[in-house]
ZAMARGU-4260 file (C-alpha; in steps of 0.2 Angstrom, whole numbers, plus 5000, padded with zeros to 4 digits):
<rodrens>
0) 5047/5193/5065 | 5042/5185/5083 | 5037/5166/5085 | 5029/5162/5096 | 5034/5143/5104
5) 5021/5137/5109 | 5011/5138/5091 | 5026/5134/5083 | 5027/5115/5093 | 5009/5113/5091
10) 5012/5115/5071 | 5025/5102/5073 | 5013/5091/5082 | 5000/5092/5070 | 5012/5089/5055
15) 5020/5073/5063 | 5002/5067/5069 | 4991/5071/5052 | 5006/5061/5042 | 5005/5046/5054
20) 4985/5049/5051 | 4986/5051/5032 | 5000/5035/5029 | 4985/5024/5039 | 4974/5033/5026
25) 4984/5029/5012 | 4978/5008/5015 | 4961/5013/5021 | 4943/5007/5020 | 4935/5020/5022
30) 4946/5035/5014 | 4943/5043/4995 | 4955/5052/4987 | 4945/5068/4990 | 4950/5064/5008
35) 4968/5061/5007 | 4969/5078/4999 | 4961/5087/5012 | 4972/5077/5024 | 4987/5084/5012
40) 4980/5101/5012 | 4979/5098/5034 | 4998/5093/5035 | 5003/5106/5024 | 4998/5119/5034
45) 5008/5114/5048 | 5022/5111/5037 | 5021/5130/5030 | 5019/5136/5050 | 5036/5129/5053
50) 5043/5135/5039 | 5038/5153/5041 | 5045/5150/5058 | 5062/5145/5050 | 5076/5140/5060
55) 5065/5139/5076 | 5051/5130/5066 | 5066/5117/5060 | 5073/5118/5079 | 5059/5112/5086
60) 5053/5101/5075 | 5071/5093/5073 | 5069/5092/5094 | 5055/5080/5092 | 5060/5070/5079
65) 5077/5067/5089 | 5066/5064/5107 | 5051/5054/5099 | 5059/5046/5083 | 5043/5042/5076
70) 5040/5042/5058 | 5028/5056/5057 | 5041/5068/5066 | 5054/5060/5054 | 5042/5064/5039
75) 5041/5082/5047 | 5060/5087/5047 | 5063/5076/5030 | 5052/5088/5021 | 5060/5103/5030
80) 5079/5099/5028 | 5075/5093/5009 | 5066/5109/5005 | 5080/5119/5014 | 5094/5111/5004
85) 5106/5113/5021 | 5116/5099/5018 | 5119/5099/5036 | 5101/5098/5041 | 5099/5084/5028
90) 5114/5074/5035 | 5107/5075/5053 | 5089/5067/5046 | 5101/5053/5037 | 5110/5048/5052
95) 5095/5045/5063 | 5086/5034/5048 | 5102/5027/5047 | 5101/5022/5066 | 5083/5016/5066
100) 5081/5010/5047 | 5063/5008/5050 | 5062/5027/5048 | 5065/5026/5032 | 5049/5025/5025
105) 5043/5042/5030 | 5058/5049/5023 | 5054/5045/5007 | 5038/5049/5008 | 5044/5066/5014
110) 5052/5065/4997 | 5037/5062/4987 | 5030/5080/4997 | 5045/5089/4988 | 5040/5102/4974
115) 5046/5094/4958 | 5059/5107/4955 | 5068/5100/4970 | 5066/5082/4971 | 5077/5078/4955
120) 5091/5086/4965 | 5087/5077/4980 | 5086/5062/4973 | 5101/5061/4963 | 5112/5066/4978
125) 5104/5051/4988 | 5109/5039/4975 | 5126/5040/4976 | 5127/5042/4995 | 5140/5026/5002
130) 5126/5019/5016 | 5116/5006/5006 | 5100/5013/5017 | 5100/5031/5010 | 5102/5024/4992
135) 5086/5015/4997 | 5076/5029/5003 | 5082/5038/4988 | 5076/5026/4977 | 5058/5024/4986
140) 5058/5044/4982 | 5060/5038/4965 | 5048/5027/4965 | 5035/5038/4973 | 5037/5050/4961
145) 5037/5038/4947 | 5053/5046/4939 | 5064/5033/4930 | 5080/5033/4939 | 5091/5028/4927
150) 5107/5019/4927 | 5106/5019/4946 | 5093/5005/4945 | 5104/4993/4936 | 5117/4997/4949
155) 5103/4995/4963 | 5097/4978/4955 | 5115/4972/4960 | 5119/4980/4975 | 5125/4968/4989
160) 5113/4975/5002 | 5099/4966/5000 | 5086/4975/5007 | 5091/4989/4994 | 5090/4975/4980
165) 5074/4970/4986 | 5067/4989/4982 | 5074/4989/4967 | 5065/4973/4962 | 5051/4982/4966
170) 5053/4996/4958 | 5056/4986/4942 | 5036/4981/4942 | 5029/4999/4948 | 5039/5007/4935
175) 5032/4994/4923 | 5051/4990/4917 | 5048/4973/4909 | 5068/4971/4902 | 5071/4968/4917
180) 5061/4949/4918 | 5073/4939/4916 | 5083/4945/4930 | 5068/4946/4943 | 5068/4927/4938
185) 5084/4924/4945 | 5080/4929/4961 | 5066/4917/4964 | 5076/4903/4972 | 5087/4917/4982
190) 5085/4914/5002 | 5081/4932/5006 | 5061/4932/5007 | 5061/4952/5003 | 5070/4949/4986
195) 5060/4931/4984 | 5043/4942/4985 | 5047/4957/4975 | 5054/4947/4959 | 5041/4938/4959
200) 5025/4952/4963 | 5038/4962/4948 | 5036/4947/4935 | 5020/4943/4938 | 5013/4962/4937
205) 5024/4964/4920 | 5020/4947/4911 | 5009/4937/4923 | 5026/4924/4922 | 5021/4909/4925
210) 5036/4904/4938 | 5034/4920/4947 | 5014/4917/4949 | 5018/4901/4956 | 5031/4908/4966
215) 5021/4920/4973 | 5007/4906/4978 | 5021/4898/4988 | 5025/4914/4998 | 5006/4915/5001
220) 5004/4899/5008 | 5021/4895/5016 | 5029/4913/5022 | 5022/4925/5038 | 5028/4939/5028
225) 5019/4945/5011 | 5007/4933/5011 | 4991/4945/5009 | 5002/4955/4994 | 5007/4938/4987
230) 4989/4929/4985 | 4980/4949/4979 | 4992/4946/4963 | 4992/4928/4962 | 4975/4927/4958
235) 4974/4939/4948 | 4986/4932/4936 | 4982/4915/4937 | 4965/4911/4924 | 4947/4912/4935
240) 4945/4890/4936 | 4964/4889/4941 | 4963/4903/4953 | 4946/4896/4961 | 4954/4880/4962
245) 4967/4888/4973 | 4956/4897/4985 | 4946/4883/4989 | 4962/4873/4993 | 4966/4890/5003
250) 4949/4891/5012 | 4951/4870/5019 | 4968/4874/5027 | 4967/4879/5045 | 4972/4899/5047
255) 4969/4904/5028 | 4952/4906/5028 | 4955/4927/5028 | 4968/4921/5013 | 4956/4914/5005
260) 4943/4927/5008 | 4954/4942/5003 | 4958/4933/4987 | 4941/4929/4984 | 4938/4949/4983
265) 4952/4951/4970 | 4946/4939/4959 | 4929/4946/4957 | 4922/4931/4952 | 4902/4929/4958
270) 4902/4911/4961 | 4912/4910/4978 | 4898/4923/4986 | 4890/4909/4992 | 4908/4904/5003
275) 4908/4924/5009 | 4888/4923/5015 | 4893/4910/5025 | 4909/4918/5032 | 4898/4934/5036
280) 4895/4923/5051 | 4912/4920/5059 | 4914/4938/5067 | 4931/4938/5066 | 4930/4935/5046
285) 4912/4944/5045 | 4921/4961/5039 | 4933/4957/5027 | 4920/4943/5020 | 4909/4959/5019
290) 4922/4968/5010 | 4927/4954/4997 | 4907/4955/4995 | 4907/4973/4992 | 4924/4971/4978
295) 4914/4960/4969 | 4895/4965/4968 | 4902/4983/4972 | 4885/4983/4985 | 4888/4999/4997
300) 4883/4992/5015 | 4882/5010/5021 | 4871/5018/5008 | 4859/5002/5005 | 4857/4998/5026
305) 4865/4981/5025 | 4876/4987/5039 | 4872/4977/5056 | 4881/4978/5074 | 4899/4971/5082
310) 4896/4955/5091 | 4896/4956/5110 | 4914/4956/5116 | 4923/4953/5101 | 4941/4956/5104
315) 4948/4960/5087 | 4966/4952/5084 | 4982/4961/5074 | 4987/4959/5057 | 4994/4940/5057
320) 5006/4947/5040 | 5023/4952/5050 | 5027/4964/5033 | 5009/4970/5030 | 5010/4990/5032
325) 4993/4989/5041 | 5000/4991/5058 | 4982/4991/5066 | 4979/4981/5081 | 4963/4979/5071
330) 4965/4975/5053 | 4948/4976/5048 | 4946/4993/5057 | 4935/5005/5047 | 4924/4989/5038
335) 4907/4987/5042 | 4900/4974/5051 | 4889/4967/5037 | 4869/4962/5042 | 4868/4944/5038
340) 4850/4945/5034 | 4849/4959/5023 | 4865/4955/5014 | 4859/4938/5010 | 4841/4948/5005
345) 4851/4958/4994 | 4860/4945/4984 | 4845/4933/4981 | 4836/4949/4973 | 4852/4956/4961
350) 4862/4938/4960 | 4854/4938/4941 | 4866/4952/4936 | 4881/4943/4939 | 4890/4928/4926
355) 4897/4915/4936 | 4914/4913/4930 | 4916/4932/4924 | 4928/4945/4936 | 4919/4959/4943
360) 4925/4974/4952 | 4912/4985/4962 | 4898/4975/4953 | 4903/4979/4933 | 4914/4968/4922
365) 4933/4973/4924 | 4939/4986/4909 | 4951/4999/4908 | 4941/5012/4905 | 4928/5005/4922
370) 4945/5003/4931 | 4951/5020/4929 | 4933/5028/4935 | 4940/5017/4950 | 4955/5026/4956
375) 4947/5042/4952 | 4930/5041/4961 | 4931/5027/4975 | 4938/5021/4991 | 4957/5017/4993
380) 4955/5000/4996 | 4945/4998/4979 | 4957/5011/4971 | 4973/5000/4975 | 4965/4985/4970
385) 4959/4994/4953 | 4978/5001/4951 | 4984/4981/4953 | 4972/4976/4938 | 4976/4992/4926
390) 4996/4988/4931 | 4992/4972/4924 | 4982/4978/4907 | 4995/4991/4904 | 5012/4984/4908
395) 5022/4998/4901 | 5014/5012/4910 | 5018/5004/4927 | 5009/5004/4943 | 4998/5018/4947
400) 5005/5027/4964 | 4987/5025/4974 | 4996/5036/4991 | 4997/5053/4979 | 4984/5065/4979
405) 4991/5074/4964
</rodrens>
């Protein structure tokens, strides 16, 4: 069969570029699940081009991945060297990630994209690989997939590398493995802020410890790095007065007023709605104040014309969080600009629906069986946020994976 070039790099293209498009998705505003499975369907289009392409479609794919080394190209051939189990396409994808580490996060997403006959294969060949950063993809494939690694973990948990340590303290609370507590508390006073933050995000998703709360409120207040991901769980584990306490020592300090606002959303509780009204007015707070607005009251700004315009020359800034995925030059991009007036309207007129002092999430008291409608119906930013409170009701089950469409 012929192939033709030309179609052949523009399936590459679109493979690399709808990944790069679906991991910004993935942490999105304003994306459902039913639109990250047509973004799924998009990307594996392109993938199947390439691959009824074969050595070409791998050819020219591997090209860009070597010229660009961009994680959606790197996404792109990790999918096709994992599916074709050519152990000499695999190891060229290793040693480029191996090169530029940061890579390797597309990797194992490219992991997660396997059919499930050939991920446990995959995987179990990662683990034992010598370069602490493979056994680190391999175990964020794990992850992913929510498949129980098994005796690797333990090994992982130890490891020397510590950037490998720190996913496996991760792993530890998306997996929902709670033997593992009393080690994640061990590594609470250790000096590498990766493992600091993940022990402490683990133990307080699996038993709300009290030392790995507190912990994470120091990270949230004290670190560049985590600090968003740090105060989401913290308040959520610490009880409503404590945690309200805590936000308003958050909102006087000078640079955490998004802090605070972002933690006011996750905590649901009615009685800051007040603070966010008046933060509605700062533009450069105005949209995540709307959003924390919209977790709590569950008001949608779109469908009940609250929406209002950008301020004249407002020059959004980037993400202040060094760690934070979210990339964006614009953090807030894909948010609504909330109308001050008929925001405020709408709140004097439905504010006697809410209990001060009760959690709300999209304007209903927070249950299992509300937070479950959640992940199925709504937007991924509600949907993570909803994942984080079910983790936290239902320990043993783990941490919902909120980027799968399956």
């Amino acid at each position: 069969m012929s192939v033709i070039p030309t179609v052949i790099d523009q399936h590459a293209e679109e493979a690399a570029f709808l990944w790069h498009l679906r991991d910004q998705a993935v942490r999105a505003p304003n994306y459902s699940l039913v639109d990250i499975r047509r973004l799924d369907n998009r990307v594996e289009a392109h993938l199947d081009g390439l691959r009824v392409a074969g050595s070409e479609g791998w050819n020219i794919a591997w090209k860009a991945a070597q010229e660009k080394a961009e994680p959606g190209e790197l996404f792109t051939v990790g999918v096709l060297a994992f599916e074709s189990g050519e152990r000499e396409r695999t190891e060229h994808v290793l040693k480029l990630v191996v090169t530029k580490p940061a890579l390797g996060r597309a990797v194992a997403s490219a992991l997660g994209w396997l059919p499930e006959t050939i991920a446990s294969a995959r995987l179990a060949s990662l683990m034992v690989n010598p370069l602490p950063t493979v056994r680190r993809i391999g175990l964020a494939g794990y992850a992913i997939r929510r498949l129980n690694p098994g005796s690797v973990l333990e090994k992982a948990l130890n490891d020397t590398d510590l950037d490998l340590r720190s996913r496996a303290l991760k792993m530890a609370g998306e997996m929902g493995y709670s033997v593992w507590l009393p080690l994640l508390k061990k590594h609470l006073a250790i000096g590498h802020l990766g493992c600091r933050f993940q022990a402490a995000w683990s133990g307080a998703l699996l038993a709300g410890d009290a030392a790995c709360v507190t912990e994470l409120q120091s990270i949230a207040l004290t670190e560049s790095g985590y600090k968003q991901r740090a105060a989401e769980v913290a308040v959520r584990r610490l009880d409503v007065p404590a945690a309200n306490r805590w936000l308003t020592m958050l909102a006087s300090l000078p640079g955490s007023e998004r802090l605070a606002v972002v933690g006011i959303g996750a905590l649901g509780d009615p009685v800051n709605v007040p603070r966010l009204l008046d933060w509605m007015k700062q533009p450069p707070l105005a949209r995540v104040a709307g959003e924390a607005f919209a977790f709590i009251t569950g008001a949608d700004f779109a469908a009940l014309n609250l929406e209002g315009n950008a301020p004249d020359g407002f020059e959004p800034g980037p993400n202040e969080d060094a760690l934070d995925e979210n990339v964006s030059m614009d953090p807030d991009e894909g948010l609504p600009w909330p109308d001050l007036v008929k925001v405020t309207r709408w709140w004097a007129s439905n504010q006697g629906k809410f209990s001060k002092g009760t959690r709300y999430l999209l304007g209903k008291p927070i249950t299992v069986e509300w937070l479950q409608e959640v992940i199925l119906k709504q937007r991924q930013h509600f949907r993570l946020g909803a994942a984080i409170e079910l983790a936290i009701r239902q320990p043993k089950t783990g941490l919902p994976e909120m980027r799968s469409s399956r």
